[in-house]
PAFI-699567 format. One record per residue: residue number from 0; residue in three letters; z, y, x of N, C-alpha, C in turn. Coordinates in steps of 0.02 Angstrom, whole numbers, plus 50000, padded with zeros to 5 digits. Layout:
<atoms>
   nr  rest   n_c3   n_c2   n_c1  ca_c3  ca_c2  ca_c1   c_c3   c_c2   c_c1
  NUM   ala      Z      Y      X      Z      Y      X      Z      Y      X
...
</atoms>
This chain:
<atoms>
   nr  rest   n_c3   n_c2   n_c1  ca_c3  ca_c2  ca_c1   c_c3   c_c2   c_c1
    0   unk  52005  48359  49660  52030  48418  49694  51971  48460  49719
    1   unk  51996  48518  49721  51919  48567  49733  51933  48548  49821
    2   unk  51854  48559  49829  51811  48535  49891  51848  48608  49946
    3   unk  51863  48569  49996  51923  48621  50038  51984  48626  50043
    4   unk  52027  48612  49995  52081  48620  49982  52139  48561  49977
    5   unk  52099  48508  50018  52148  48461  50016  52177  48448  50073
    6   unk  52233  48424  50092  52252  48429  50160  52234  48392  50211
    7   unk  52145  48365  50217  52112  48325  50262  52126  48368  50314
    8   unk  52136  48310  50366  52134  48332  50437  52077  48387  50480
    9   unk  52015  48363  50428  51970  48383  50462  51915  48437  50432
   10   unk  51950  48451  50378  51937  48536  50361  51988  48568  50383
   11   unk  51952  48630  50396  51959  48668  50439  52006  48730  50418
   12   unk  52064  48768  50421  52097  48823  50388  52007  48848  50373
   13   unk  51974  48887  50405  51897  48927  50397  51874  48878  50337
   14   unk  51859  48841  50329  51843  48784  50266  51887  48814  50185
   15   unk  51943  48816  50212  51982  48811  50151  51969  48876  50123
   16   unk  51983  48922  50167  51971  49002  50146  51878  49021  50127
   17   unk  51865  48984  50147  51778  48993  50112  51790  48967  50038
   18   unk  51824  48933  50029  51814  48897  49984  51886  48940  49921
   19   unk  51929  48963  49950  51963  49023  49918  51932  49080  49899
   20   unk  51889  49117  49930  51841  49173  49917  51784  49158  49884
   21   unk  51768  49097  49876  51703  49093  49822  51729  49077  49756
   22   unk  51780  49040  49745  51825  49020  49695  51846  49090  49676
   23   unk  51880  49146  49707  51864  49202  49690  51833  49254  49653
   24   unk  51758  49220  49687  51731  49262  49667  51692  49237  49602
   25   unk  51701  49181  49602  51692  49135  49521  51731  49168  49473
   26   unk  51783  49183  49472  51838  49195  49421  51824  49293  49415
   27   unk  51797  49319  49482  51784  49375  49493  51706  49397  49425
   28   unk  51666  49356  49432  51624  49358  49358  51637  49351  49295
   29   unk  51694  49293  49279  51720  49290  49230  51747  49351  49229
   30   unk  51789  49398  49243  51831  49437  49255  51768  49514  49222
   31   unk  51737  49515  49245  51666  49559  49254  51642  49554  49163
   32   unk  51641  49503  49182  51580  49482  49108  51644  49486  49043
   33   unk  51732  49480  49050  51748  49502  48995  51777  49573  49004
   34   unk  51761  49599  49054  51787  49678  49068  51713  49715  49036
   35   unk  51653  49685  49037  51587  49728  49015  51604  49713  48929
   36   unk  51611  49649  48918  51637  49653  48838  51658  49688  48807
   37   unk  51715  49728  48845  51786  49746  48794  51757  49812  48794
   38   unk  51735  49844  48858  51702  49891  48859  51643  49924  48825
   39   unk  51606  49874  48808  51557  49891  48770  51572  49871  48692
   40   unk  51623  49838  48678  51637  49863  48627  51694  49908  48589
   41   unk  51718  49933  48642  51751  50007  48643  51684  50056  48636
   42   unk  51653  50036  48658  51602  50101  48653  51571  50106  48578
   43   unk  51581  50049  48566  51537  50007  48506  51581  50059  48439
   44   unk  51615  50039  48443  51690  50053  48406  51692  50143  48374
   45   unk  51692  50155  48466  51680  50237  48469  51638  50288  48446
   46   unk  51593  50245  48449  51518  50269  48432  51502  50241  48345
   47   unk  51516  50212  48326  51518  50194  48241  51565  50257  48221
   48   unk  51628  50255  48252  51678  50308  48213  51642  50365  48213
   49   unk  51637  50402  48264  51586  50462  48258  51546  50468  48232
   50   unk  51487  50410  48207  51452  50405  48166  51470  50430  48086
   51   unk  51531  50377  48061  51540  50387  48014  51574  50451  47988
   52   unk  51604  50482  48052  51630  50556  48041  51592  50599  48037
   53   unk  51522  50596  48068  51472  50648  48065  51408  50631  48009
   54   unk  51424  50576  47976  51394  50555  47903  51413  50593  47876
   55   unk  51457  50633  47857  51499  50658  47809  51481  50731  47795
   56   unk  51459  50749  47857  51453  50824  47882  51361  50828  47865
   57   unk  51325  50764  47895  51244  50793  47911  51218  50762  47846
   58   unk  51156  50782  47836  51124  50774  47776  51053  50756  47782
   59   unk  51023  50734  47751  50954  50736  47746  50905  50745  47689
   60   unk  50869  50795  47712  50837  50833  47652  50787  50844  47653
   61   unk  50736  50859  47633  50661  50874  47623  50641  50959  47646
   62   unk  50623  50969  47695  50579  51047  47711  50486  51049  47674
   63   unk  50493  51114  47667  50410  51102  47675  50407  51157  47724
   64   unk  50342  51137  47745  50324  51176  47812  50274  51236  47787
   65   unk  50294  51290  47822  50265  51357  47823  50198  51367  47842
   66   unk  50178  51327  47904  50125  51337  47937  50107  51272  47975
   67   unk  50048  51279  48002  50028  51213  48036  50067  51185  48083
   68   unk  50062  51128  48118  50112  51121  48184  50034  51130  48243
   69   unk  50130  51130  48264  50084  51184  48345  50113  51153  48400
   70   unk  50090  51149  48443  50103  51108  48513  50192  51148  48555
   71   unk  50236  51102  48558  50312  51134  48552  50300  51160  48616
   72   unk  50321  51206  48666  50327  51234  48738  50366  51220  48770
   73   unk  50337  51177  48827  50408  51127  48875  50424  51068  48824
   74   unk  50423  51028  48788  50451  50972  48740  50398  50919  48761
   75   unk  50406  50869  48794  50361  50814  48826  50407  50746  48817
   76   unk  50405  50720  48768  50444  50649  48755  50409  50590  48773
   77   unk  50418  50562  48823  50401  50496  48825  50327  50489  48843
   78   unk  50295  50550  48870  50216  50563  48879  50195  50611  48830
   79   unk  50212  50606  48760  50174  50657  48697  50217  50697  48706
   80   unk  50178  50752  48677  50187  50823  48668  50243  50825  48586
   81   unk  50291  50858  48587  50310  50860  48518  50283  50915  48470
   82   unk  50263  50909  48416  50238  50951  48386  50321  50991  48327
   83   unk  50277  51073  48320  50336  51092  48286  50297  51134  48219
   84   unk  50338  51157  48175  50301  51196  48101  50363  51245  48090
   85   unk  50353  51313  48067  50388  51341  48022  50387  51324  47985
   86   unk  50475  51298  47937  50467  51250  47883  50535  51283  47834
   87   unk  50567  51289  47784  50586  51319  47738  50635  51260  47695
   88   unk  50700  51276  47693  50718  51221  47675  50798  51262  47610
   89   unk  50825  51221  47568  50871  51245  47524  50924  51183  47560
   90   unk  50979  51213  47591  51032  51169  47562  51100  51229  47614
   91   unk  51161  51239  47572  51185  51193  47530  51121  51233  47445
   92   unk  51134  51215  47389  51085  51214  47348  51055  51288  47343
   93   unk  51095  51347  47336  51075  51410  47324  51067  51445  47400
   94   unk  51052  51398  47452  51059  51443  47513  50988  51430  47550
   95   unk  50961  51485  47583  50869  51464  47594  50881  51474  47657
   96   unk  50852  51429  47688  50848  51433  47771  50764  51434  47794
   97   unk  50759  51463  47830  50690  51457  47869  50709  51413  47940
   98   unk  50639  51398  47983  50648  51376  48050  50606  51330  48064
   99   unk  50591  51319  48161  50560  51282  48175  50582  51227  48158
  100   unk  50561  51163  48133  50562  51094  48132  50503  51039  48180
  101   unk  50544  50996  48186  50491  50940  48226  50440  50903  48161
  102   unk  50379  50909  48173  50351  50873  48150  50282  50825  48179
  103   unk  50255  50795  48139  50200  50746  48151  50143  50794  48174
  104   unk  50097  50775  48242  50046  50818  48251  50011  50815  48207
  105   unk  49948  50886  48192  49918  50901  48147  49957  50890  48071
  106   unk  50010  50913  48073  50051  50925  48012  50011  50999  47979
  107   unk  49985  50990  47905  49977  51057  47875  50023  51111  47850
  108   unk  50009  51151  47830  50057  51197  47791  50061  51180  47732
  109   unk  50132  51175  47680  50119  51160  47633  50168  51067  47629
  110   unk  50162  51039  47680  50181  50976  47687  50257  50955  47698
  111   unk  50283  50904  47644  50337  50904  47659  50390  50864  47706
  112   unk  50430  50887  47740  50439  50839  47806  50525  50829  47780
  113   unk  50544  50769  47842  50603  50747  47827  50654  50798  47865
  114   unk  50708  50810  47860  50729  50847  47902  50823  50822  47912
  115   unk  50859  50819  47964  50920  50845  47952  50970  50903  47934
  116   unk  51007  50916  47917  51053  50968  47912  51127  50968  47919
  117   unk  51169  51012  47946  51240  51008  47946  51258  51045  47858
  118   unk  51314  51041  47864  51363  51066  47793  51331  51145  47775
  119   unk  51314  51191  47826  51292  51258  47815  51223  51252  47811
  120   unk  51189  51218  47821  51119  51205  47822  51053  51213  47888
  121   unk  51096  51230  47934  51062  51209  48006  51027  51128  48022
  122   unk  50962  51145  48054  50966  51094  48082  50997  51076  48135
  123   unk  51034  50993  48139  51024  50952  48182  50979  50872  48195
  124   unk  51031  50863  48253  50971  50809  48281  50970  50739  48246
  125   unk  50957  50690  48239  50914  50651  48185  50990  50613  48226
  126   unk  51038  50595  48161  51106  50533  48173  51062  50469  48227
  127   unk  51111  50440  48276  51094  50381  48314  51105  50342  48264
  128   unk  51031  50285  48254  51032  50253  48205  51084  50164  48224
  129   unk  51103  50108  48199  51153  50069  48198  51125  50044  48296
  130   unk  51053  50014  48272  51035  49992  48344  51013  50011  48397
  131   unk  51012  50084  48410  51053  50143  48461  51100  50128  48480
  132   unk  51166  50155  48443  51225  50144  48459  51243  50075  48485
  133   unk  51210  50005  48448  51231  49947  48497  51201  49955  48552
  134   unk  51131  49974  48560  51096  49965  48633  51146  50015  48688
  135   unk  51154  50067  48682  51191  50109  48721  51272  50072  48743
  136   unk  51302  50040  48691  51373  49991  48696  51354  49950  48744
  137   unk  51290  49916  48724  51276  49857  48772  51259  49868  48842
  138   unk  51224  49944  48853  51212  49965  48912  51261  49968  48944
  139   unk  51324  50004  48904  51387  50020  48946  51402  49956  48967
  140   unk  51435  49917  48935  51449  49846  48925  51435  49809  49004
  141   unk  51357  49814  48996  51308  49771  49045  51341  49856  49130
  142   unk  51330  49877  49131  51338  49910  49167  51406  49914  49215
  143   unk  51448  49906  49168  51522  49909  49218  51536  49833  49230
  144   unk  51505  49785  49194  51508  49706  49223  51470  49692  49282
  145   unk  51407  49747  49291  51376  49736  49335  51405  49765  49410
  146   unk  51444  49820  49392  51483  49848  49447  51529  49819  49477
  147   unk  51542  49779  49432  51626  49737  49438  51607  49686  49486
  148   unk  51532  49638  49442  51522  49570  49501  51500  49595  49573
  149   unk  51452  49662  49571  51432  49668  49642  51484  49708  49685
  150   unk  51528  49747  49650  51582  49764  49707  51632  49715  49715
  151   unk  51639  49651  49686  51666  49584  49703  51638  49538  49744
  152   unk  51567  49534  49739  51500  49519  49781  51527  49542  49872
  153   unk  51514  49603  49841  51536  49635  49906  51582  49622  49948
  154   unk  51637  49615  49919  51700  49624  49954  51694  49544  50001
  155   unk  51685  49481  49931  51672  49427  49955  51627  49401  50033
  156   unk  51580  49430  50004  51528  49442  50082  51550  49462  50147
  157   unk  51582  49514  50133  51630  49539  50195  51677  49499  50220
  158   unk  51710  49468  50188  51762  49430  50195  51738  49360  50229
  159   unk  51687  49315  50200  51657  49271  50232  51632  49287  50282
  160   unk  51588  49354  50300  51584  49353  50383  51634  49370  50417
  161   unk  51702  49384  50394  51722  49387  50459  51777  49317  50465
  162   unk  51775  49277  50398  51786  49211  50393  51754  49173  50465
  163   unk  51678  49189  50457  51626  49139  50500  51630  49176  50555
  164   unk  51647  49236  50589  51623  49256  50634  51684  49217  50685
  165   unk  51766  49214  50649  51808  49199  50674  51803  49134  50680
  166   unk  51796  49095  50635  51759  49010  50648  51700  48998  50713
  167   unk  51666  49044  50709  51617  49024  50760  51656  49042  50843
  168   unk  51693  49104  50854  51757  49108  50902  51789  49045  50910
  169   unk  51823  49023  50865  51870  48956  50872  51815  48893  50896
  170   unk  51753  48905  50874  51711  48854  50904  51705  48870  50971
  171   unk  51690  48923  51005  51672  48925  51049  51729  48934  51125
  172   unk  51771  48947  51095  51834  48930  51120  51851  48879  51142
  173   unk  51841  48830  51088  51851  48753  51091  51799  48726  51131
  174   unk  51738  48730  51126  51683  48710  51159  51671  48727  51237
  175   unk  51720  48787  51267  51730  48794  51331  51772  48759  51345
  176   unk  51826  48719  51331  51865  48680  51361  51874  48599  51354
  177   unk  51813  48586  51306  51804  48524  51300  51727  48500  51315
  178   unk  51690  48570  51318  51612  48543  51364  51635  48516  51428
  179   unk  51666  48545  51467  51643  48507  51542  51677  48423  51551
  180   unk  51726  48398  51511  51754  48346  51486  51682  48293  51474
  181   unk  51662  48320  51434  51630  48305  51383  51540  48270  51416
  182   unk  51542  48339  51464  51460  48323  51503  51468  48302  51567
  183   unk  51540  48302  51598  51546  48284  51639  51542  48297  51695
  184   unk  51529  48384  51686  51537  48441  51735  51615  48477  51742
  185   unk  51617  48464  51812  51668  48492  51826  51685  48544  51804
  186   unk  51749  48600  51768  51789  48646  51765  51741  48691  51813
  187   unk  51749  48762  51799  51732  48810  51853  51797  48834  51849
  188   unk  51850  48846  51927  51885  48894  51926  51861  48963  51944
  189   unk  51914  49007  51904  51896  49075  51936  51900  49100  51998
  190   unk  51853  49125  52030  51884  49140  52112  51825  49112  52158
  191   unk  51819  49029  52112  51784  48986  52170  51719  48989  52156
  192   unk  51655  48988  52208  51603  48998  52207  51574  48910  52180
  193   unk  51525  48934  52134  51481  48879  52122  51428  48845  52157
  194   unk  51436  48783  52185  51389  48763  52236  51334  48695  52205
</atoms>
């Protein structure tokens, strides 16, 4: 039988209910850890479909670049500077696009770079590749499990102090009317002066 919960004389109601709120909050992680699951792989799910819907649409194609790359203005990733080129690209087949593209610093003119494109031939931004999309699932995932145990955390905590605060009352309650028994000091009544 779990520790608390049996009907010994000499645990305490405060005993049993400590022992209800941690049991709680045991099942409260389980609870967490398959609520971050389902979640992150809803996201998982979500994020593949879109994928495969916007496979359909983006492309990848070869530019060559117009001119050298040049240091981008305001674009600071991760510490480096991104570099960019006027770069010249065909798609759909008979349609010519110009435009800035991202490329490798000290990119020449003349050089040919990788590029994305939508159906009209714009660029966009480079598809989230498979282990993106899991890391981001897993973030979600890890994230709302983590919300779940510490606002269960929480609640639990609260609850045990005012578990103990009321236990330590009932102690001290008890301990005023069974100390003077006990040490062998007389009762004080109220009223009467202590001599």
């Amino acid at each position: 039988m779990l520790h608390g919960t049996s009907p010994n004389p000499l645990r305490r109601t405060a005993d049993r209910t400590r022992t209800r709120w941690l049991l709680a909050f045991a099942l409260s992680a389980l609870v967490a850890a398959l609520c971050g699951v389902g979640v992150g792989l809803a996201v998982w799910n979500v994020d593949s479909r879109t994928a495969r819907e916007e496979a359909e649409h983006v492309h990848r194609i070869t530019a060559t670049t117009l001119g050298a790359a040049e240091l981008a203005p305001d674009s600071w990733s991760g510490g480096v500077a991104a570099s960019v080129a006027q770069a010249a690209w065909q798609f759909p087949s008979a349609a010519r696009h110009t435009g800035l593209v991202k490329v490798q610093p000290k990119t020449p003119a003349g050089s040919s770079v990788v590029i994305w494109v939508d159906d009209t031939g714009r660029t966009v931004q480079v598809p989230p590749s498979a282990g993106e999309r899991a890391f981001a699932a897993m973030t979600v995932g890890a994230t709302v499990a983590a919300l779940i145990a510490l606002t269960a955390a929480g609640v639990v905590h609260l609850r045990l102090r005012t578990v103990e605060a009321r236990s330590l009352s009932m102690w001290e309650r008890d301990w005023r009317r069974v100390e003077p028994g006990w040490s062998g000091r007389l009762p004080t009544q109220s009223g009467v002066d202590d001599e």
